[in-house]
C-alpha atoms as a printed R data frame, in Angstrom:
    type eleno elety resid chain resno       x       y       z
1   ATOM     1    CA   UNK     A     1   0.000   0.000   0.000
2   ATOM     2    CA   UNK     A     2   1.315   3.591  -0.913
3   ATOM     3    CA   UNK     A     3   2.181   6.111   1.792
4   ATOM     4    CA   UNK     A     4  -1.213   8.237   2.581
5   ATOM     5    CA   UNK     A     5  -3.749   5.448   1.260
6   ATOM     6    CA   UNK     A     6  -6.094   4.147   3.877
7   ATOM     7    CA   UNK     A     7  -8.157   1.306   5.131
8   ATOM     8    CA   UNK     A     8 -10.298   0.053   6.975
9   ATOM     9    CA   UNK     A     9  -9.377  -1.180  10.387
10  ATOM    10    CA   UNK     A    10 -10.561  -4.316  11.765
11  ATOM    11    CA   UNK     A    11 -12.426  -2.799  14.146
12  ATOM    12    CA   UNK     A    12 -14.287  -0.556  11.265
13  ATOM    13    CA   UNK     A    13 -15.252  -3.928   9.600
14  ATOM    14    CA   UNK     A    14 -16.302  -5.783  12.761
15  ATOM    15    CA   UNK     A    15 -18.844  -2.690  13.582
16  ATOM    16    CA   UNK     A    16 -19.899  -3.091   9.799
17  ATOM    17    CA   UNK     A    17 -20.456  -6.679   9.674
18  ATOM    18    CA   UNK     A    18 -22.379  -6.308  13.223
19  ATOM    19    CA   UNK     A    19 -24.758  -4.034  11.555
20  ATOM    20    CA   UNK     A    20 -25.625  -6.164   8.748
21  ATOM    21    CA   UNK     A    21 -26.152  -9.115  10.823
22  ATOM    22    CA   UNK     A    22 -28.672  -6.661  13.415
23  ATOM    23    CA   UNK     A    23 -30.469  -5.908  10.003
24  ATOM    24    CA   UNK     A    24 -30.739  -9.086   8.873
25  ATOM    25    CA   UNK     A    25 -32.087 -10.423  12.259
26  ATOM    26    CA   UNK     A    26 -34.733  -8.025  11.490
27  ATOM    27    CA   UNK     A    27 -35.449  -8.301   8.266
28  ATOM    28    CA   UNK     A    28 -35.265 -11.622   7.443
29  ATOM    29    CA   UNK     A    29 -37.977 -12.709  10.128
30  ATOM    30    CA   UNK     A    30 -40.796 -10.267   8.172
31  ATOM    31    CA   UNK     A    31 -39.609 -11.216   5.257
32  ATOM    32    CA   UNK     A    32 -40.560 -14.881   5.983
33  ATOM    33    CA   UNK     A    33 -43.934 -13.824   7.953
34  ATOM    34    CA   UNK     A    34 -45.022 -11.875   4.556
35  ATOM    35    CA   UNK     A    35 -44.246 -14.972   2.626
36  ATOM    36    CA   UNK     A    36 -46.035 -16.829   5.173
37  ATOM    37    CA   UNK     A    37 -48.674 -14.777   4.568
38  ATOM    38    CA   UNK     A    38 -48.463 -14.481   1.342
39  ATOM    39    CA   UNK     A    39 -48.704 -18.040   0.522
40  ATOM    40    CA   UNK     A    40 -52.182 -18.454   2.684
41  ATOM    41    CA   UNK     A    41 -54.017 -16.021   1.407
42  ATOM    42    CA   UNK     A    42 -53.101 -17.283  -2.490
43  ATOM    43    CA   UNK     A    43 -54.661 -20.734  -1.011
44  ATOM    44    CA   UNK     A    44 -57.936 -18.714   0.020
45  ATOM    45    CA   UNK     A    45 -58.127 -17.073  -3.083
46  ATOM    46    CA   UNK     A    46 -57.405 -20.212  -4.893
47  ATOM    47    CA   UNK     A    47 -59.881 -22.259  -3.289
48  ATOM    48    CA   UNK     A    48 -62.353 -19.705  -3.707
49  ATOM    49    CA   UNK     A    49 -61.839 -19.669  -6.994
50  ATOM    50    CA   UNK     A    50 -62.344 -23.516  -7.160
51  ATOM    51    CA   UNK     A    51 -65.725 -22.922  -5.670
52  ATOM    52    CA   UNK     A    52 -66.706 -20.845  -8.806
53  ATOM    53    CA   UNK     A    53 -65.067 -23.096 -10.845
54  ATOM    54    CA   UNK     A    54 -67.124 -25.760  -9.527
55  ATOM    55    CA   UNK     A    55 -70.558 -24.408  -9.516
56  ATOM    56    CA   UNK     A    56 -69.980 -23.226 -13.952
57  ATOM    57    CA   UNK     A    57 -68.834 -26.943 -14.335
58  ATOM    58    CA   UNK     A    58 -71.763 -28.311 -12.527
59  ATOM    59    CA   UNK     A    59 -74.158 -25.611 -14.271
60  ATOM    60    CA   UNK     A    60 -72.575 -26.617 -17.908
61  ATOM    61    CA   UNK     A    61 -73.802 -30.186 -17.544
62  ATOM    62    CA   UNK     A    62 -70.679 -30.899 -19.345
63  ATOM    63    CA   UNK     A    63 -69.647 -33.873 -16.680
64  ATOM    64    CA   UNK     A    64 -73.099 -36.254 -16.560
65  ATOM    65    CA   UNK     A    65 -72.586 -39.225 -15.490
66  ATOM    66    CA   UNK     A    66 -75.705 -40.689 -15.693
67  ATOM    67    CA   UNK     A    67 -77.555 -38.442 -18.353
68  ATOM    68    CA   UNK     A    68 -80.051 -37.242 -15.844
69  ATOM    69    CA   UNK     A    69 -79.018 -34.033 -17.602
70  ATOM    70    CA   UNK     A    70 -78.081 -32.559 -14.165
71  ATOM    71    CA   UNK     A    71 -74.220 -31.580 -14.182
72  ATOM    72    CA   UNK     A    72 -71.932 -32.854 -11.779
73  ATOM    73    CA   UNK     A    73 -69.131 -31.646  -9.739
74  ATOM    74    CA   UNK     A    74 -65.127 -32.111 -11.175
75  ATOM    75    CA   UNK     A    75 -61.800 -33.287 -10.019
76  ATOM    76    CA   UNK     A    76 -58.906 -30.521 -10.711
77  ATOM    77    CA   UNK     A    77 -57.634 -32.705 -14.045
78  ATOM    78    CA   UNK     A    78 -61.439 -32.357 -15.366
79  ATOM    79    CA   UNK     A    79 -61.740 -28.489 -14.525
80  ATOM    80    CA   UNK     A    80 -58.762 -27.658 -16.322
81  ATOM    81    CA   UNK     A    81 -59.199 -29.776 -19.610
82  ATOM    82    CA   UNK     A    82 -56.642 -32.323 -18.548
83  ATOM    83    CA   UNK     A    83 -58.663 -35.403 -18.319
84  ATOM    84    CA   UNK     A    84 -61.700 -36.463 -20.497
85  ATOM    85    CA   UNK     A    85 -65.047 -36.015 -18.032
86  ATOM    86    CA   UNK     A    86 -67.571 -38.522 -16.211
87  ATOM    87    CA   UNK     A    87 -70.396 -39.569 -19.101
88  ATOM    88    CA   UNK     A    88 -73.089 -41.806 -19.711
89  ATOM    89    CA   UNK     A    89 -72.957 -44.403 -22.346
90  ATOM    90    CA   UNK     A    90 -76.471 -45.330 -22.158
91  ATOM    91    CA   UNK     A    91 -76.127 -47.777 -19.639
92  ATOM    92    CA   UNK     A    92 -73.915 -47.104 -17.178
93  ATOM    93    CA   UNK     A    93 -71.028 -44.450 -16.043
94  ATOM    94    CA   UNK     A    94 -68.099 -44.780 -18.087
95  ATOM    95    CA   UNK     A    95 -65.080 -41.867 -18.978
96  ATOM    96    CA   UNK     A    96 -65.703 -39.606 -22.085
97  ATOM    97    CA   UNK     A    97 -63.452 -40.555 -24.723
98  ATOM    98    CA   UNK     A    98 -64.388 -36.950 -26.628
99  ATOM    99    CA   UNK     A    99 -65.813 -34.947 -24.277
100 ATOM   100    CA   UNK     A   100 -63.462 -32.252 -21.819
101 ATOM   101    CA   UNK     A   101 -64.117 -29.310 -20.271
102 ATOM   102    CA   UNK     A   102 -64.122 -26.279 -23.095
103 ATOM   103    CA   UNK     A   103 -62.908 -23.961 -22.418
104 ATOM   104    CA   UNK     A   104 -61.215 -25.097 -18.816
105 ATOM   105    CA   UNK     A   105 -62.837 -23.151 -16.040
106 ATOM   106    CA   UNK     A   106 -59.284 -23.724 -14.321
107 ATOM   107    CA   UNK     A   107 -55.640 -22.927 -15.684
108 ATOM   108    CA   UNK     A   108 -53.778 -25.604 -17.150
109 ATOM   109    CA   UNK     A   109 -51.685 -25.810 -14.184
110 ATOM   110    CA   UNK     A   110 -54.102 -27.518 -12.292
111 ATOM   111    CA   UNK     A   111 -53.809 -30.128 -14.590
112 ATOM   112    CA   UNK     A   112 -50.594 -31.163 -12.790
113 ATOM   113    CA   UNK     A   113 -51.789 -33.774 -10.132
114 ATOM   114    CA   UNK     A   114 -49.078 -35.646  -8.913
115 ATOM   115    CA   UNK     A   115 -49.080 -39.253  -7.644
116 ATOM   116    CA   UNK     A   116 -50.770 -38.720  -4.165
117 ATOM   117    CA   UNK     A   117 -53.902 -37.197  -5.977
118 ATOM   118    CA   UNK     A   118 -52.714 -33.337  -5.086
119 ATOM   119    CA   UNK     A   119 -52.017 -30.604  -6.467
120 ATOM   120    CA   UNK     A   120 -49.341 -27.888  -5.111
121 ATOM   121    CA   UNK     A   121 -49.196 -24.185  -6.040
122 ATOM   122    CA   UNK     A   122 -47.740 -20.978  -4.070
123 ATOM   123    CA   UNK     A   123 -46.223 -23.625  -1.162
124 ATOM   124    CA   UNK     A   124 -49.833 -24.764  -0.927
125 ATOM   125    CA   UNK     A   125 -50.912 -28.481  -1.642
126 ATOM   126    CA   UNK     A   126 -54.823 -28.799  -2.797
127 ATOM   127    CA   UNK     A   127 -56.964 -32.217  -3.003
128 ATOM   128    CA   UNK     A   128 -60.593 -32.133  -4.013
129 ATOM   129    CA   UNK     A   129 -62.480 -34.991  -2.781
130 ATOM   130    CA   UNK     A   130 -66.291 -36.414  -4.103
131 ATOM   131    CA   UNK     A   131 -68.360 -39.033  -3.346
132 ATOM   132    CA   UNK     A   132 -69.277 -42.358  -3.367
133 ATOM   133    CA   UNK     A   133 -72.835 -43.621  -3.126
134 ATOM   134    CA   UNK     A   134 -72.441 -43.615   0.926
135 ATOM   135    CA   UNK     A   135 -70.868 -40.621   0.715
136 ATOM   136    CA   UNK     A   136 -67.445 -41.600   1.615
137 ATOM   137    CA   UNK     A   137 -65.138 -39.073   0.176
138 ATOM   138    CA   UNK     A   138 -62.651 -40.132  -2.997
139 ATOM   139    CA   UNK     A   139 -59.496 -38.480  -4.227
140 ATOM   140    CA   UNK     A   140 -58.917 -38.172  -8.098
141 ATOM   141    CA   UNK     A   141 -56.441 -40.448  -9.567
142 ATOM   142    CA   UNK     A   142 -52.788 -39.881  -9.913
143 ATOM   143    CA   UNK     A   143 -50.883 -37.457 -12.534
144 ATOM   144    CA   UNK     A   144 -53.956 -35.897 -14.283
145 ATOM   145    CA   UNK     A   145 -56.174 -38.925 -14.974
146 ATOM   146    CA   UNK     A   146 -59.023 -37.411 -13.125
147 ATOM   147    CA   UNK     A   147 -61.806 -40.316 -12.430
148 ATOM   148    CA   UNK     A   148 -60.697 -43.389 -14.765
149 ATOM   149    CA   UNK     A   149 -60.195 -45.639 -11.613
150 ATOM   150    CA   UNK     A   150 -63.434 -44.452  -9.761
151 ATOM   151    CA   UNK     A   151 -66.368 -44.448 -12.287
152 ATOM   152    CA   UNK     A   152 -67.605 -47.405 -10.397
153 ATOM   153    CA   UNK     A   153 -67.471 -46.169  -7.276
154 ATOM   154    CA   UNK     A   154 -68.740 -42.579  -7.837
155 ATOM   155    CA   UNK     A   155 -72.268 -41.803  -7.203
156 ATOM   156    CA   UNK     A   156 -73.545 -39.753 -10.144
157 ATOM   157    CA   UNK     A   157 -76.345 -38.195  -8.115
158 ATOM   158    CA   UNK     A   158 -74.294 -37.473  -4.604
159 ATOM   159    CA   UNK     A   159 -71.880 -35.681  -7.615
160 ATOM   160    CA   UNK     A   160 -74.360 -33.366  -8.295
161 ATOM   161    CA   UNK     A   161 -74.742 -31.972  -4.666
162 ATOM   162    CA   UNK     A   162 -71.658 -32.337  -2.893
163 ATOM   163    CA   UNK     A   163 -67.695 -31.972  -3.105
164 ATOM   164    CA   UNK     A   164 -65.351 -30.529  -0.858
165 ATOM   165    CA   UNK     A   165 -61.301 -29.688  -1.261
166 ATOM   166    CA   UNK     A   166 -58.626 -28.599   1.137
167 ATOM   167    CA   UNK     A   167 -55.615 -26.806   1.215
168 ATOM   168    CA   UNK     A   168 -52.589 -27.385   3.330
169 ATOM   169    CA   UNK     A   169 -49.098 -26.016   3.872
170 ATOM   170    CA   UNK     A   170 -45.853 -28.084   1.905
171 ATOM   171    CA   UNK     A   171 -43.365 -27.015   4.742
172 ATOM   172    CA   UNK     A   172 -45.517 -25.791   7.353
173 ATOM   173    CA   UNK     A   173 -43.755 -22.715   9.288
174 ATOM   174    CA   UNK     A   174 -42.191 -21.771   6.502
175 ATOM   175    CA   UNK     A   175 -45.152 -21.866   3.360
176 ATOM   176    CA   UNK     A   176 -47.829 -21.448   5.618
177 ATOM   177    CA   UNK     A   177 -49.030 -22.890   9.170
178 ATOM   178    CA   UNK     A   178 -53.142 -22.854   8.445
179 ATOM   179    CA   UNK     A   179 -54.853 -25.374   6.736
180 ATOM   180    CA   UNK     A   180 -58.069 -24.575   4.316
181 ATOM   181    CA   UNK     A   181 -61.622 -26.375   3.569
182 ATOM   182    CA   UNK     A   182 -63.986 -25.247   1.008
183 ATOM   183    CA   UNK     A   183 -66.987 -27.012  -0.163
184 ATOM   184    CA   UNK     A   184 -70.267 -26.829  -2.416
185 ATOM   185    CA   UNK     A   185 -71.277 -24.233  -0.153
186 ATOM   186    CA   UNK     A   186 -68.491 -21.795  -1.159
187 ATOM   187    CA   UNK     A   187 -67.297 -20.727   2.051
188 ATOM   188    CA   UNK     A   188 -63.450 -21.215   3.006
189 ATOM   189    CA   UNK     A   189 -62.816 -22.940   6.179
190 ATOM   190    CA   UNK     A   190 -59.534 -22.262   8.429
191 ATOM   191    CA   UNK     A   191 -57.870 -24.320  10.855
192 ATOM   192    CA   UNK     A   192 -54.607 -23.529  12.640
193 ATOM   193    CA   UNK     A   193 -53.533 -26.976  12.289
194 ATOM   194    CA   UNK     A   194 -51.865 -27.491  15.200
195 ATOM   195    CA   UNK     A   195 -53.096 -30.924  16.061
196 ATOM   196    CA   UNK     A   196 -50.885 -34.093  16.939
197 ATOM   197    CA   UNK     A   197 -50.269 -34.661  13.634
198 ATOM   198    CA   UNK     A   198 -50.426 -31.145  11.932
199 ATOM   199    CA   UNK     A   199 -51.005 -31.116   7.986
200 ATOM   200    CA   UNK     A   200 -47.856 -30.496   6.209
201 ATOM   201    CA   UNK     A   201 -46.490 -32.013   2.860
202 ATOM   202    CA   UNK     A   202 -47.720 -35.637   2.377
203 ATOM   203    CA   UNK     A   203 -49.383 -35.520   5.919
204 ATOM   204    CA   UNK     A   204 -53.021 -34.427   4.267
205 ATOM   205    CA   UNK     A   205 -56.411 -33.709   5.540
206 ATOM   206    CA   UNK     A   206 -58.454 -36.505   5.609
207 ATOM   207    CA   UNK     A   207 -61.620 -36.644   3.445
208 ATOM   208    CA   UNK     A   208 -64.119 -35.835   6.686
209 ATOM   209    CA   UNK     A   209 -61.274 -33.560   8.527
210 ATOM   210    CA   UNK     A   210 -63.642 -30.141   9.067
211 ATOM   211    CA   UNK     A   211 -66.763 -32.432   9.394
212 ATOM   212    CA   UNK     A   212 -68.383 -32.650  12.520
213 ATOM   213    CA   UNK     A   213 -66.944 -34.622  15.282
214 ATOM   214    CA   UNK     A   214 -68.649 -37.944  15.483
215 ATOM   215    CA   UNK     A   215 -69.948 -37.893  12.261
216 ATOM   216    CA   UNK     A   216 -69.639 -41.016   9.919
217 ATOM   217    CA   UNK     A   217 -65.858 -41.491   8.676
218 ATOM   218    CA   UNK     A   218 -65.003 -39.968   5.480
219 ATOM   219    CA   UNK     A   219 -68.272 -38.850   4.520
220 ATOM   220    CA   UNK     A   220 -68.573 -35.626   2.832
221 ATOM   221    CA   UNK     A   221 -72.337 -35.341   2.957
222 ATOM   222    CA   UNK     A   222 -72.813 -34.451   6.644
223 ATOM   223    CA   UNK     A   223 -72.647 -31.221   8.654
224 ATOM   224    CA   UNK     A   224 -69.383 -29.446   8.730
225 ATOM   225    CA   UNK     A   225 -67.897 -28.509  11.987
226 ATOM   226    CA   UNK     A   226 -68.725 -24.774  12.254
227 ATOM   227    CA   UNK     A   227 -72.156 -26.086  12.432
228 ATOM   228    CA   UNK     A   228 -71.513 -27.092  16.140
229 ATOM   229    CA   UNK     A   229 -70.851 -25.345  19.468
230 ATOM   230    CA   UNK     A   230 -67.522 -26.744  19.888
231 ATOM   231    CA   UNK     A   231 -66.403 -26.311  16.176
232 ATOM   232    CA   UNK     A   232 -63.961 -29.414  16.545
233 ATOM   233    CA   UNK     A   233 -63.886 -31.537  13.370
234 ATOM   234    CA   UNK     A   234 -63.366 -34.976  12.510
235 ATOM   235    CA   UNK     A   235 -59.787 -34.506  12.995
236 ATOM   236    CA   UNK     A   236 -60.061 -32.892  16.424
237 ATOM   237    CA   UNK     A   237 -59.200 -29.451  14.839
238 ATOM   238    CA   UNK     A   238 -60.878 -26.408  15.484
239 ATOM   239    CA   UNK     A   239 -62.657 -25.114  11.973
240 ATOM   240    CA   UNK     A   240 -63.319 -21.591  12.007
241 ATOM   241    CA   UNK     A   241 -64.794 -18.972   8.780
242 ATOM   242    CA   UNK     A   242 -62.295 -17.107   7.045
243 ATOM   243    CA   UNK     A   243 -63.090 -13.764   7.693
């Protein structure tokens, strides 16, 4: 170093690199609570967006799948034009081999159901569960093939009326900590998942989870949990209204 050029001294840097970490302690923190954040309200949003999506599908008639001409609910690789829908082939219920949902009432991203039956977006897994003729709740088949395995099992008319999906965080504490319900009725469901087992990546709500406690397992055709005094589901979680 030339004569007359300074430096810093160690001491100069050490007060630097103290202030940087101080910031960072702070910053760092909100910047994951807006993510947080962030991330659960897109899964609000997106699962009331579902419910709209749901109720045009149904409307259309475009999914019948026994030709009552009344239009049934749709898994997420029928909404978005992935899969061929639920028809009627005169006899029985059997898988379109022409028929889709045109124009998709859902992006083509939902189209991407991977092998558990979910789909993830914004840190966010989804599942959409219908019924059976008991109303036991079933989960669509694995990457995008919508019904195919479940047209016998299905009930066509319990379709119609009833269908229910949740939303739950892929790393909970850091994508999101509350888990979501939304169902024919359209309004989205919040618990702060914070049972035994709390919902986070392949741990998933079970088809009855916000139903009422005691209700009949897996059924998706009874009252929901707000519906009660105590508000604790099927899973012992507290449901609540998204405000």
């Amino acid at each position: 170093m030339k004569k007359g050029n300074k430096g810093f001294t160690l001491i100069e840097l050490m007060i630097v690199v103290a202030i940087i970490a101080i910031i960072a302690s702070i910053a760092i923190p909100n910047l994951l609570s807006a993510r947080l954040s962030a991330n659960e309200t897109a899964a609000v949003a997106t699962l009331r967006n579902l419910a709209s999506a749901q109720a045009q599908v149904q409307a259309s008639g475009v999914i019948d799948g026994d030709g009552d001409g009344t239009g049934e609910y749709g898994f997420f690789a029928e909404l978005s034009g992935r899969s061929f829908v639920r028809a009627f082939n005169g006899t029985t219920q059997v898988i379109s081999a022409t028929t889709k949902v045109t124009p998709p009432v859902l992006s083509g991203a939902f189209g991407n159901v991977d092998a558990n039956g979910y789909v993830s977006r914004s840190g966010y897994n989804f599942v959409i569960w219908l019924p059976n003729a008991t109303g036991i709740g079933s989960k669509e088949d694995a990457s995008g093939a919508g019904a195919t395995s479940l047209v016998g099992t299905l009930s066509p008319d319990l379709c119609e009326t009833t269908w229910c999906a949740y939303a739950w965080p892929i790393n909970r504490g850091n994508s999101g900590n509350r888990a979501f319900f939304v169902n024919q009725q359209g309004d989205v469901l919040q618990c702060l998942n914070n049972g035994a087992a709390p919902y986070n990546g392949t741990t998933a709500p079970a088809a009855d989870a916000a139903f009422a406690s005691g209700g009949t397992a897996g059924a998706i055709n009874q009252p929901l949990a707000v519906t009660t005094t105590t508000k604790l589901g099927m899973d012992t979680n507290v449901w609540s209204n998204v405000q």
